[in-house]
Short mmCIF file of the C-alpha atoms (twelve columns), coordinates in Angstrom:
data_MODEL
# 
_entry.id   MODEL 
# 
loop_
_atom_site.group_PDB 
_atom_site.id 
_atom_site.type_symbol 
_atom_site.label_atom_id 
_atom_site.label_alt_id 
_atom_site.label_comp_id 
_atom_site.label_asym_id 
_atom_site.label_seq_id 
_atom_site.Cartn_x 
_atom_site.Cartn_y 
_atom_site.Cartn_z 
_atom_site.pdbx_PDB_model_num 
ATOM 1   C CA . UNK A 1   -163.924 44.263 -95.066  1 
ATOM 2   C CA . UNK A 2   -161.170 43.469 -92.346  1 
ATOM 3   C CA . UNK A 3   -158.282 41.467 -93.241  1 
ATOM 4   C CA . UNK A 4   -157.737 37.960 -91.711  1 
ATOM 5   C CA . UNK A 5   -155.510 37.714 -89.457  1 
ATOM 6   C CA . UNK A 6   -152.339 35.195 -90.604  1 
ATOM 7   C CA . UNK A 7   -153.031 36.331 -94.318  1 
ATOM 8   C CA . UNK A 8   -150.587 35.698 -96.657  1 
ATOM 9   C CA . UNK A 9   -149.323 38.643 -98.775  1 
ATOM 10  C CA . UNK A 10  -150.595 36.968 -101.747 1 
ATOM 11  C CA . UNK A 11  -153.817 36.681 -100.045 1 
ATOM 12  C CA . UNK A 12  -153.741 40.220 -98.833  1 
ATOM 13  C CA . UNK A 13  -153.075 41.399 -102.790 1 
ATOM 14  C CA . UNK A 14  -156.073 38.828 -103.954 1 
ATOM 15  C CA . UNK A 15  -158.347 40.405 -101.255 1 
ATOM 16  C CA . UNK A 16  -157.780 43.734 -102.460 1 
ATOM 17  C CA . UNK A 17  -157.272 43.395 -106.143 1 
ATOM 18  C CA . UNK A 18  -161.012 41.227 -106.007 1 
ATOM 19  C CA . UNK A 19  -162.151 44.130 -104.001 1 
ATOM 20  C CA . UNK A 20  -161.658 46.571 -106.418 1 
ATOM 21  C CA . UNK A 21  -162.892 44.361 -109.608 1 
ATOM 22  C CA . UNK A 22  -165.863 43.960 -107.637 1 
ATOM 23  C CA . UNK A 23  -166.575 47.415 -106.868 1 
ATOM 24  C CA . UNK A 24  -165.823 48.521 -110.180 1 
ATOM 25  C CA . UNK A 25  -162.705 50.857 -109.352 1 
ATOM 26  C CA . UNK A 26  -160.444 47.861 -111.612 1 
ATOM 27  C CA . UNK A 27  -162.823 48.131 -115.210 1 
ATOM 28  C CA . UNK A 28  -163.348 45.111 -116.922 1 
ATOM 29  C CA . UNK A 29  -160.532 44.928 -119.681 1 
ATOM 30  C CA . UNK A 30  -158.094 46.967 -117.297 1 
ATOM 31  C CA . UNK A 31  -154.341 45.653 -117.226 1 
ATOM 32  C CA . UNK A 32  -153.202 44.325 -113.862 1 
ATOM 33  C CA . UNK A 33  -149.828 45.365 -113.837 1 
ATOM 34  C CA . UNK A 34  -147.309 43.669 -111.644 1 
ATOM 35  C CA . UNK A 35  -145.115 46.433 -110.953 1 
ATOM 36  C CA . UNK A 36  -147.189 49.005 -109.286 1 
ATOM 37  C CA . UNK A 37  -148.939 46.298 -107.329 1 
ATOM 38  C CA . UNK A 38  -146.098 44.640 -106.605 1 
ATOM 39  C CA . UNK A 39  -144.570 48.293 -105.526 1 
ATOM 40  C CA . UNK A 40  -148.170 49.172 -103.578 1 
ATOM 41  C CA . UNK A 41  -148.267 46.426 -100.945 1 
ATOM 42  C CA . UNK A 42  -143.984 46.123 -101.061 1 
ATOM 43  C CA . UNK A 43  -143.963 42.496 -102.423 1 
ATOM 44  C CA . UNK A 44  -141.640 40.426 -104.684 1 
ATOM 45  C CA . UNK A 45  -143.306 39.791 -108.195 1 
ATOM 46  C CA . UNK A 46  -144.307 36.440 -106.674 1 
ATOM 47  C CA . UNK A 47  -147.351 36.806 -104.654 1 
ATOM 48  C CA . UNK A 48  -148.792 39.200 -107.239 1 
ATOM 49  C CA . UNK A 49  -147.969 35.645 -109.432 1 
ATOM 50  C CA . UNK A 50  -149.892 33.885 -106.996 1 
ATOM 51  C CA . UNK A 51  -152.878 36.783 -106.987 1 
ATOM 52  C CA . UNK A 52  -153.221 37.100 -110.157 1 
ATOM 53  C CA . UNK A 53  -153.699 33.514 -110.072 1 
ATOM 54  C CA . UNK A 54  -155.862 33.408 -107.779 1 
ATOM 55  C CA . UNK A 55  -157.986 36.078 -109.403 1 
ATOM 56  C CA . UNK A 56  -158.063 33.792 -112.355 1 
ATOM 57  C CA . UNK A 57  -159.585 30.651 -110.375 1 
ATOM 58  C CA . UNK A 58  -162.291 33.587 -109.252 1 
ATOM 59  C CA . UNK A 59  -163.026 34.145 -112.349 1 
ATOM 60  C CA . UNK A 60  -162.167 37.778 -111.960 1 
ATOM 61  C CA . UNK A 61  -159.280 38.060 -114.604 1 
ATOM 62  C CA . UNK A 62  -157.707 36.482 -117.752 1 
ATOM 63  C CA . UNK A 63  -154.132 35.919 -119.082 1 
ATOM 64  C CA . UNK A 64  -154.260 36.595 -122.476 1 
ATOM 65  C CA . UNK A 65  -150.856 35.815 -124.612 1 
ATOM 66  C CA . UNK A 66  -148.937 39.128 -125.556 1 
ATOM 67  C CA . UNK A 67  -151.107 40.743 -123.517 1 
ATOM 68  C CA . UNK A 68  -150.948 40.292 -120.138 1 
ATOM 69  C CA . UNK A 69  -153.521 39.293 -117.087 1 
ATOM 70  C CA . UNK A 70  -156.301 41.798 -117.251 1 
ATOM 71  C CA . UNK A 71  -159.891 42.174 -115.292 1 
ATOM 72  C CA . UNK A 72  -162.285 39.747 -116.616 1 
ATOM 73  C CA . UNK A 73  -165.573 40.886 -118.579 1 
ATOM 74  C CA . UNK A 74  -168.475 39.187 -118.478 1 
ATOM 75  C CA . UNK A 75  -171.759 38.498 -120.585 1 
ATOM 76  C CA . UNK A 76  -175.077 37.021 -120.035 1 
ATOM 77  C CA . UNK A 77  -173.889 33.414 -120.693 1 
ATOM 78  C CA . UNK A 78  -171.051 33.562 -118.159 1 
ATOM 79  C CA . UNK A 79  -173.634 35.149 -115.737 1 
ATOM 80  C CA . UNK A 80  -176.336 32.482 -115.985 1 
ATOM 81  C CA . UNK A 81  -172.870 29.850 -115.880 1 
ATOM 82  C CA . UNK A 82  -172.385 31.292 -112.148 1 
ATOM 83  C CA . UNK A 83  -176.460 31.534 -111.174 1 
ATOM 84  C CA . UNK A 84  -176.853 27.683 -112.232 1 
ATOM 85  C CA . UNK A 85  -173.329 26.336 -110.389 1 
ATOM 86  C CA . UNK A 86  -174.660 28.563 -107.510 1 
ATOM 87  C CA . UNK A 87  -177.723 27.351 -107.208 1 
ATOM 88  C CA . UNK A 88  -176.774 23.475 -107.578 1 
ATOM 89  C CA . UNK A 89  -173.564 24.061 -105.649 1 
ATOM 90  C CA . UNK A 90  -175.961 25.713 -102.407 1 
ATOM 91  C CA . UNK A 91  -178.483 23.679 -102.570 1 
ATOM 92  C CA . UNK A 92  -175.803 20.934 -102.153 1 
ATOM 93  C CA . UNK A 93  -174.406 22.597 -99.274  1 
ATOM 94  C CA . UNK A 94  -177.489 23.150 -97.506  1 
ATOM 95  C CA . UNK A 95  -178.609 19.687 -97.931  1 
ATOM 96  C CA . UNK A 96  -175.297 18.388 -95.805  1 
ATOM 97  C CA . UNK A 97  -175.784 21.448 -93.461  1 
ATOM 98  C CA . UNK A 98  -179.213 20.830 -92.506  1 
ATOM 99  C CA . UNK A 99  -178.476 18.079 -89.759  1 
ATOM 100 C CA . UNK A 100 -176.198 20.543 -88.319  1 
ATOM 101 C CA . UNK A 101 -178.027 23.699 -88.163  1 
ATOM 102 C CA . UNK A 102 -178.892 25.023 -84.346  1 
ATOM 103 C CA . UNK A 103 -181.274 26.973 -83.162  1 
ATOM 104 C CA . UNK A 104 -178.767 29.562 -82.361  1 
ATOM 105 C CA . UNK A 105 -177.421 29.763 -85.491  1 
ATOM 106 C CA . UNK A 106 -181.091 29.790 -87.777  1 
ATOM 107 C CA . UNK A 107 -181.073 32.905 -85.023  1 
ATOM 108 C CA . UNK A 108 -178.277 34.021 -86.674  1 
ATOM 109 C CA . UNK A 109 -179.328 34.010 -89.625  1 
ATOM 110 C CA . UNK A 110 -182.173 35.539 -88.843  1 
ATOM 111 C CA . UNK A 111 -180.694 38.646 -87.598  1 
ATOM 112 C CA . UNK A 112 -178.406 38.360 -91.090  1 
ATOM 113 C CA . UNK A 113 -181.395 38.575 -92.910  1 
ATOM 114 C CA . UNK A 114 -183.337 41.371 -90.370  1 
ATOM 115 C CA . UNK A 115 -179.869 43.694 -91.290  1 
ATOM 116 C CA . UNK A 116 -180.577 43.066 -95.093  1 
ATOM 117 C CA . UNK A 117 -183.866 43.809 -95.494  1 
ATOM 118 C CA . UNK A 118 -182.947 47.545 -93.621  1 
ATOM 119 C CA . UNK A 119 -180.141 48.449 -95.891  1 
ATOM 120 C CA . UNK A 120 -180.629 51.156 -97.826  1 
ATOM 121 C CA . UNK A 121 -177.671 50.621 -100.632 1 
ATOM 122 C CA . UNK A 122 -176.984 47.948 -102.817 1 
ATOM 123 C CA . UNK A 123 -173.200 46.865 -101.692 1 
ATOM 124 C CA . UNK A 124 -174.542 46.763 -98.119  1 
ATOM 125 C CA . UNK A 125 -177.262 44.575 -99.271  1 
ATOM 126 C CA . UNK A 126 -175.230 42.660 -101.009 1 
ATOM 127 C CA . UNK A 127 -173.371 41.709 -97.772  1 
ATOM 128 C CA . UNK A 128 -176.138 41.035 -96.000  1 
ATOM 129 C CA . UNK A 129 -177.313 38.778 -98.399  1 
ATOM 130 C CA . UNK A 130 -174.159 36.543 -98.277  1 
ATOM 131 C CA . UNK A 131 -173.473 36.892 -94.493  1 
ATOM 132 C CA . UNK A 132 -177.182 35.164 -94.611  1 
ATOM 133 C CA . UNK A 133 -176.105 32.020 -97.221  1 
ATOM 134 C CA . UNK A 134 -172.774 31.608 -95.263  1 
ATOM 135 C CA . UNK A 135 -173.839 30.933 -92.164  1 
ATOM 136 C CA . UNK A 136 -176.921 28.411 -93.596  1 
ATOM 137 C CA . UNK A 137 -174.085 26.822 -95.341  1 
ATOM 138 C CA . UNK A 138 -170.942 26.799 -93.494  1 
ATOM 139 C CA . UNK A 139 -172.087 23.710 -91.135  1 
ATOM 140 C CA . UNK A 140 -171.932 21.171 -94.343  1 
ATOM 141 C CA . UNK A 141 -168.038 21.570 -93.694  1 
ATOM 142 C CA . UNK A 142 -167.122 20.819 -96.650  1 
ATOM 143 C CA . UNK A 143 -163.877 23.269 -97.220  1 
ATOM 144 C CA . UNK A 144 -163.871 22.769 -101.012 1 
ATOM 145 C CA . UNK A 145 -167.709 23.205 -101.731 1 
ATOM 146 C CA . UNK A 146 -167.734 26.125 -100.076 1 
ATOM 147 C CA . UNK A 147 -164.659 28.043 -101.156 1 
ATOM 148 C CA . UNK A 148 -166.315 27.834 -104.676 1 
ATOM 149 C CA . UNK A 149 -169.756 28.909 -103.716 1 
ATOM 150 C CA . UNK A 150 -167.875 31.761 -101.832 1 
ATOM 151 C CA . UNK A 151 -166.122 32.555 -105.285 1 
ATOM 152 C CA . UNK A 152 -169.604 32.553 -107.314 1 
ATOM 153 C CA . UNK A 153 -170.737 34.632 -104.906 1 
ATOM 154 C CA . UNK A 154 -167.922 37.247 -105.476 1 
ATOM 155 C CA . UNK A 155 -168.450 36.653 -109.251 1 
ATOM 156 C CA . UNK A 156 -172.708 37.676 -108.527 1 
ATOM 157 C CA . UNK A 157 -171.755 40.577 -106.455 1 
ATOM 158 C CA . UNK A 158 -169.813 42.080 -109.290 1 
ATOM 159 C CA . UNK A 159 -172.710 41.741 -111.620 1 
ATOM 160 C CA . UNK A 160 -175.081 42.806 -109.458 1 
ATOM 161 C CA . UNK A 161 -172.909 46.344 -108.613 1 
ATOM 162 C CA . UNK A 162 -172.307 46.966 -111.702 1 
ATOM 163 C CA . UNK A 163 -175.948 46.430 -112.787 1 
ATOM 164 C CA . UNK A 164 -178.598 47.083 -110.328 1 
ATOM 165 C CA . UNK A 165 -176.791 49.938 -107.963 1 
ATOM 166 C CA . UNK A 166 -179.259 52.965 -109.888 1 
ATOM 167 C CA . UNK A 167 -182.312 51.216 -109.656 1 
ATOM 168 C CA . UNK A 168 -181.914 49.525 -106.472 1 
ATOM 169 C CA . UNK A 169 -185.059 50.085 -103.766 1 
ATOM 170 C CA . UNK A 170 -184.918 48.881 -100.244 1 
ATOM 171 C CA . UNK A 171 -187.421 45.712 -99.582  1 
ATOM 172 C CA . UNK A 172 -187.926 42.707 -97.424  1 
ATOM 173 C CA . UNK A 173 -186.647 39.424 -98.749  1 
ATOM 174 C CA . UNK A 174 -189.399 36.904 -98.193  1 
ATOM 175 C CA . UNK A 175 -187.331 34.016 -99.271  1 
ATOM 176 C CA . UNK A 176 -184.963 34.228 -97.006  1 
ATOM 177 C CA . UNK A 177 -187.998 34.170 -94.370  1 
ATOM 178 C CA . UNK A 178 -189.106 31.611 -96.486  1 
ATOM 179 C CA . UNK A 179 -186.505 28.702 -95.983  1 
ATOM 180 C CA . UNK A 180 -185.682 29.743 -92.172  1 
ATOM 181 C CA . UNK A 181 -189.287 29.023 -91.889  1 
ATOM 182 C CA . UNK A 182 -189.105 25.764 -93.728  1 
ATOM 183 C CA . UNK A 183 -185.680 25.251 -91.760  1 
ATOM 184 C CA . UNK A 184 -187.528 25.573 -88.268  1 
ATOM 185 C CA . UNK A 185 -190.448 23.149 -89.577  1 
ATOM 186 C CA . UNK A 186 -188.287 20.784 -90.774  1 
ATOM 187 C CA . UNK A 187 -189.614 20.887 -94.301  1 
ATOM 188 C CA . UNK A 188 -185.609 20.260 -95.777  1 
ATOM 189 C CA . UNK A 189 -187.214 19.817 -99.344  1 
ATOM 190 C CA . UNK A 190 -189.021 23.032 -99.677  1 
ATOM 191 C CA . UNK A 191 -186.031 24.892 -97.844  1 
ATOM 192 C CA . UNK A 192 -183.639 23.454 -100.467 1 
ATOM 193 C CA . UNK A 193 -185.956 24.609 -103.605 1 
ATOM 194 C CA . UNK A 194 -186.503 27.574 -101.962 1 
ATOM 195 C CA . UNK A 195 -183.051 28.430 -101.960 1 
ATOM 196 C CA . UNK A 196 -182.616 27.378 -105.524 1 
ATOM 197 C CA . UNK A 197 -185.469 29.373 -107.277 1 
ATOM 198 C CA . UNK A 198 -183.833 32.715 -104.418 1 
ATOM 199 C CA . UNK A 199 -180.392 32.126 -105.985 1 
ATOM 200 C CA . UNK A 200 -181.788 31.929 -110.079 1 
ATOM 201 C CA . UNK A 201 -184.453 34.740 -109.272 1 
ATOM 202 C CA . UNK A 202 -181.200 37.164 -108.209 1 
ATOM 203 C CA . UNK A 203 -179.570 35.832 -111.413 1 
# 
């Protein structure tokens, strides 16, 4: 993943730190020490403040008193938490987005999804897969809806590596064929509850 450009050295350390929680190199219980991540990416103690809370707002660590901010674990209630606000939250997007969605852009998508369905490793997938919900979604403009789907998304992808990497076999996604074809007819109601029942199936 490339950094923005004008990013923020708090953003920078929230990118990377997220990153890493995601991909499983930061374990879930692990201490997030400000020192040595202050000292890695030669910041003041202040934007790893701001990152860790940050981090927090993802859902991707905890403060705990007397013990510090550490990675967040998770359980099957938290998980089905994010699969339920993600599938409200999108289908709430894509509602508003519809009236704004081009031609070029359900192209776009299109090629989003053609690139997932020939990955052949989960984390690519996985990239795919949201590449293919942002740009169905972005075009609701609506900054704040989509900065927390964008989080939930970051909160499924850590789930999802850490759970379905070994078993993980290469295969077309027919829903996502599934609402571009509703999309292109039209049909807004059956693209919308398609998109709900893709988002809770991944769950």
């Amino acid at each position: 993943m490339t950094s923005p450009p004008e990013e923020t050295v708090a953003a920078r350390i929230t990118r990377v730190l997220a990153e890493r929680i995601v991909a499983g190199t930061l374990a879930p219980g692990e201490k997030l020490r400000q020192d040595p991540i202050a000292e890695e990416f030669g910041a003041s103690h202040v934007p790893v403040r701001e990152a860790f809370r940050r981090l927090e707002a993802q859902g991707l660590a905890v403060s705990i008193p007397r013990r510090g901010v550490r990675v967040a674990t998770y359980d099957r209630a938290e998980i089905r938490e994010v699969v339920e606000m993600r599938a409200a939250l999108e289908v709430l997007a894509l509602r508003h987005a519809i009236p704004q969605l081009t031609p070029a852009l359900l192209k776009q998508a299109d090629a989003a999804a053609d690139a997932g369905d020939l990955c052949t490793d989960i984390r690519s997938r996985q990239e795919a897969n949201r590449q293919f919900h942002r740009l169905l979604l972005a075009p609701c403009a609506m900054p704040r809806l989509l900065a927390t789907i964008d989080d939930l998304h970051t909160a499924s992808a850590r789930y999802l590596l850490a759970t379905a990497a070994p078993t993980f076999v290469p295969r077309v996604d027919r829903e996502h064929r599934a609402i571009l074809a509703a999309l292109r007819a039209g049909d807004a109601e059956t693209a919308v509850a398609t998109l709900a029942r893709h988002v809770k199936r991944i769950g």
